[in-house]
Steps between C-alpha positions, in 0.01 A plus 500: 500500500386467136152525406502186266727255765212250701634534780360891533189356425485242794564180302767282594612215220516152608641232341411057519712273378474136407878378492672239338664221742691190602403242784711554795736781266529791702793651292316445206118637649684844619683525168135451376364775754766745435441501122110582555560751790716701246225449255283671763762769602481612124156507462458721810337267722565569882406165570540147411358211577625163449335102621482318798858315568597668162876446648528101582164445297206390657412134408807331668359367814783345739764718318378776706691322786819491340744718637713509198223654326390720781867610497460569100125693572708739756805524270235614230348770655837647569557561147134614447530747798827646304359500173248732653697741583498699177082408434216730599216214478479268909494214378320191705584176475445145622760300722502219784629683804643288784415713793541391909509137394185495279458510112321825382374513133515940486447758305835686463512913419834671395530851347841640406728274674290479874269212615176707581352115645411222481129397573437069526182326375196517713294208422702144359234282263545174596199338310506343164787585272650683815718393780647800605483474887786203474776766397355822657363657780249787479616840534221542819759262683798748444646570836732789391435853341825500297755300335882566392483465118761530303713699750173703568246520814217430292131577618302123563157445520145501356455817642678734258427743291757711241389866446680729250652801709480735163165346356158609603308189616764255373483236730550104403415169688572134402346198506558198397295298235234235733486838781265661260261185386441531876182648631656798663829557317775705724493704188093608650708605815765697345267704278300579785850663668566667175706258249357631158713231316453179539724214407471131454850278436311202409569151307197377473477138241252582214221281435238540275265808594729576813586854256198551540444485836816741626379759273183533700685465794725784435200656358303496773771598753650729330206676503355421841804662641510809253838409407715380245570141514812306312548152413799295393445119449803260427573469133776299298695281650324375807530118536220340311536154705155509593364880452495750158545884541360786243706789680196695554522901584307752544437815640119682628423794659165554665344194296603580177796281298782751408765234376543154431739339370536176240397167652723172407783728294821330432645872560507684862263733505463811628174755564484887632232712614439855625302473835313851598578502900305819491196365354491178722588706843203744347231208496616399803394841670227526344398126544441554877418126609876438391619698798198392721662170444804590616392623807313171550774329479766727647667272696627268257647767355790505653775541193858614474598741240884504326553827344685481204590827237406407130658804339308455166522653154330798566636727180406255182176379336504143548159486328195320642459155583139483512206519262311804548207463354378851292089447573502391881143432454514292228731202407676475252416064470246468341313173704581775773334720324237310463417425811537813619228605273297198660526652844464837412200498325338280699610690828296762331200355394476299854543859685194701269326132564473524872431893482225464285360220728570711803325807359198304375564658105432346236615777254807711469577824338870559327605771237688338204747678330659303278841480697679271669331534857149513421572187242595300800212585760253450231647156424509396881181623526324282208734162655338607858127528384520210306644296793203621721284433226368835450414592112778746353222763455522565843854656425407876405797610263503893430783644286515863565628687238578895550760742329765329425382118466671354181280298228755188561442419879107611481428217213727255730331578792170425308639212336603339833178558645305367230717167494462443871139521480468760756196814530691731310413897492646803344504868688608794357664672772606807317222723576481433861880570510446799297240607751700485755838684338189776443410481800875543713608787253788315340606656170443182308136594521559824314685298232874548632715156437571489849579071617594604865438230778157685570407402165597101518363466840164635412467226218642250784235569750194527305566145356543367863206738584312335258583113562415562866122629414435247290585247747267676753250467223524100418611396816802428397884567618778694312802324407802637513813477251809694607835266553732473747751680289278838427422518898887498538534784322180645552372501184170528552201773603450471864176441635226536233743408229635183385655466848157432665304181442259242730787183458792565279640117348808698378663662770747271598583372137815707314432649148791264376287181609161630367648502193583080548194481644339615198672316295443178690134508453511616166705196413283255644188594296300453804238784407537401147721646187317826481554620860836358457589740175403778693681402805843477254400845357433659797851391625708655110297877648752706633477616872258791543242698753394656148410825721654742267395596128715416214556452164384217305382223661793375659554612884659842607599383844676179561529385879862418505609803360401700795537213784783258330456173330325289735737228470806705707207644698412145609838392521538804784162373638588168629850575600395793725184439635594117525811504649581819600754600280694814468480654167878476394422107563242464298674691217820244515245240469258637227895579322573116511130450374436770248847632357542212200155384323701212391525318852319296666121373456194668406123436612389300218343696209655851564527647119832546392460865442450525850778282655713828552754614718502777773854673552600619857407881470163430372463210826621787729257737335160295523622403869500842576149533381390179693627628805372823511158439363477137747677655816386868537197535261236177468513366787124674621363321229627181578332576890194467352489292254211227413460095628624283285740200453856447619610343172871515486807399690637813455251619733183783519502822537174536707553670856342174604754292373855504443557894504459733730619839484464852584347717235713804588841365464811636375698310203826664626674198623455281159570834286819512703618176471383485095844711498693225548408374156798631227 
């Protein structure tokens, strides 16, 4: 099993088609079908989807009780079902099934050459446009469990289910097209028993804004049931006597639009996607109302399963067929973006807000640095005291300079301060550091260059010693700065170090979004062009604790030298800690997102010069770093970390929240299975 085919990785491709066809042509639809199923057979797919009645058409009312064509319908299947035999994709299609002397509109699966079943319509519209009730019965009425087909015993019912013998969680259900604009779709009932893919053969007239409406249907159920969710609306060639059709597909997973294809084009179209079974099976644990659900409704649960055997590529790269985003945390739209920022920042101020209030403070204390971090708590802070209407003053700014502090970030931090109108304070803490180097016996008190951890730490915890006695003194509470993305790695001085605070704003918010963040506010001038400039200078500054002496003024330590660049880091975040990925996953994925600068979309204003690209050895090496320093290193620090804010979808870190973990674990398992990666 290669390392670069999907299918190691727990995707399976699927494909939705939106056919061209003749009224009442059955030779002519499965010619039709055919031609796109071997599209989908070459693109991979293991699964293709076609419309409701795509063999007779939908929109030919009385037709449907015409033997002759019934005849033709059965005839056409026969050639599809041996056209199959040399095609990997099961392909499901739409046909009028006469069945124990009733008229069944049904769903119809074949893979290689055998009829897996055939599943008939729950629920007939008969309102408006619709009349389907005087051709067809409902599939609830179906007194038989299977059907000869094509020379075949063929599975027949609503109560089926296909599951993929040789594919982890592969298992499909179909619907057809009204069953889901239902309150309880059977699709809600088949997820529940396991179905991960969900299918909809529908038809389905368009009318103006109807688009609209079966994306957030498929939207929403796709993600109610954690499961994909395809769509295949009739397209050219249905009868226009009274009704138009845009041959709408599409294809979600878990609420999010993967595909979709071209509405109203004069060609047949069709769309693939790459679902993640693993990922949706994942939430699904971990989501534990989804199973208390299914208990709660165990008894209509009551489905068959057809085994089938897939027998997919498992030796080539067939690529991705999904958009893998490189900064999880931030999107790459920019009205996403956007809003993003909205909630963010807001999510922050609104959670200091109510602290504040709680705590009966009306000042806070926060060392400013002139990075990233500080940049944004200070800014939060000045939005939050000027929405309680406390004066700025009552911010008390300190920047903190000691050995190693650079000329650059001090005037930026002084800059900032000064813009935003804060109290703003300078402290020396060299000699107290000094002191203390003196007083421990390290050699760097006796004038020997030695930067050992000893010797940033001390600088680390007299600032935070610092902050916290001058909140005792004004009454006041320390905020905190560290991200989400330096607790991950555990970059940061536990306990009285930058580690500790009263009410951290940052701690669920990922280096990679503070940036955008940053940015965001600096853009809209809201504390005016000065604070603004230094806001845009403070983001140019290289990464740096600036804990270590160097030469010149630029920094001698930069952060993602030692831990990685924070973008892979934060890449490795959200896929592990948000869906429980193994490593060798997540490196296939960053691959697809990472390997070529030139693909794909970028956040909006990411400099060119830093729109680069991260080859597979260096991925595999800053995973290994992630997952030793997150798994078997931080994680006591993260036990005791600060309140503060869930801010991000990707979750928090806080042993409150959305991680819990031992502090005295072993990495072993994800350092063994990072071997997998070539």
């Amino acid at each position: 099993m290669s390392f670069f085919n999907i299918h190691t990785h727990g995707f399976v491709r699927i494909a939705c088609a939106a056919p061209r066809l003749k009224v009442a042509d059955p030779a002519f639809n499965v010619a039709e079908t055919v031609h796109l199923l071997r599209r989908a057979d070459a693109q991979g797919a293991s699964l293709a989807l076609f419309p409701e009645l795509g063999i007779s058409a939908y929109a030919i009312d009385d037709l449907l009780q015409q033997n002759a064509l019934l005849d033709a319908v059965l005839a056409a299947l026969g050639v599809l079902v041996e056209e199959s035999r040399s095609l990997q994709p099961v392909a499901v299609v739409g046909a009028p099934l006469r069945v124990d002397g009733r008229l069944f509109n049904c769903a119809i699966a074949i893979h290689r050459g055998r009829i897996l079943a055939a599943v008939p319509k729950t629920y007939l519209p008969n309102y408006r446009e619709f009349y389907e009730r005087r051709q067809f019965a409902s599939g609830e009425r179906a007194a038989v469990a299977s059907v000869v087909l094509c020379g075949q015993d063929v599975p027949f019912g609503t109560d089926i289910l296909l599951k993929a013998a040789d594919i982890a969680d592969f298992t499909i259900h179909m619907e057809i097209c009204e069953d889901v604009w239902t309150p309880v779709p059977p699709s809600s009932f088949a997820a529940l028993a396991g179905a991960t893919v969900l299918l909809n053969l529908s038809a389905s007239n368009v009318t103006i804004g109807k688009s609209d409406w079966r994306h957030a249907l498929c939207k929403a159920h796709s993600g109610r049931c954690i499961a994909a969710y395809a769509y295949s609306a009739a397209g050219p060639g249905e009868s226009t006597t009274d009704l138009a059709w845009d041959g709408q597909a599409m294809i979600y997973e878990s609420g999010v639009l993967m595909a979709e294809a071209e509405r109203f084009a004069a060609e047949p179209q069709l769309i693939v996607a790459d679902i993640d079974l693993e990922r949706l099976v994942m939430d699904r644990i971990r989501q534990n109302t989804f199973g208390d659900n299914a208990d709660a409704l165990r008894d209509r649960l009551n489905f068959r399963t057809v085994s089938f055997e897939l027998a997919p590529d498992r030796a080539s790269d067939l690529g991705l067929e999904r958009t893998i985003e490189r900064f999880p945390f931030v999107p790459s739209d920019d009205a996403r973006l956007n809003e993003l920022c909205f909630e963010a920042y807001n999510i922050q101020s609104h959670g200091l807000r109510k602290r504040l209030e709680s705590a009966r403070v009306e000042k806070i204390v926060i060392g400013v640095s002139g990075g990233l971090d500080s940049t944004q708590a200070l800014i939060v802070a000045a939005q939050t005291f000027d929405a309680l209407g406390l004066p700025r003053s009552n911010i008390l700014a300190y920047t903190l300079p000691a050995f190693a502090t650079s000329k650059g970030t001090k005037a930026n931090a002084w800059r900032l301060m000064t813009a935003l109108g804060v109290t703003a304070q300078e402290i020396d803490m060299t000699p107290a550091c000094r002191q203390m180097l003196v007083d421990i016996g390290h050699p760097f008190a006796k004038g020997e260059p030695v930067y050992d951890i000893t010797f940033e730490n001390v600088q680390a915890g007299a600032r935070t010693s610092v902050l916290f006695r001058l909140a005792n003194r004004n009454n006041g509470l320390v905020l905190g700065t560290g991200d989400l993305s330096e607790l991950a790695l555990g970059w940061c001085t536990y306990g009285v170090g930058d580690h500790m605070s009263h009410y951290n704003v940052n701690g669920s918010v990922s280096k990679t979004l503070i940036q955008h963040l940053i940015r965001w506010v600096a853009q809209s001038q809201r504390f005016g062009a000065d604070a603004s400039a230094a806001m845009l200078d403070i983001l140019a500054t290289e990464i740096s604790p600036e804990l270590v002496p160097g030469e010149g003024d630029g920094p001698s330590q930069r952060t993602e030298d030692f831990v990685g660049p924070y973008a892979l880091q934060d890449f490795n975040l959200f896929y592990i800690t948000r869906f429980g990925f193994r490593p060798s996953k997540v490196a296939f994925l960053s691959q697809h997102a990472w390997s070529d600068a030139g693909r794909g979309d970028w956040p909006p204003n990411i400099e060119a010069d830093k729109r680069v690209a991260y080859d597979l050895p260096t991925i595999k090496r800053w995973l290994t770093v992630f997952v030793r320093r997150f798994f078997e290193t931080s994680q006591f620090k993260r036990s005791a970390v600060p309140n503060g804010p869930k801010v991000s979808s990707g979750g928090s870190l806080s042993p409150r929240g959305d991680w819990r973990a031992p502090s005295d674990a072993s990495a072993a398992a994800w350092l063994l299975d990072l071997e997998r990666i070539p």
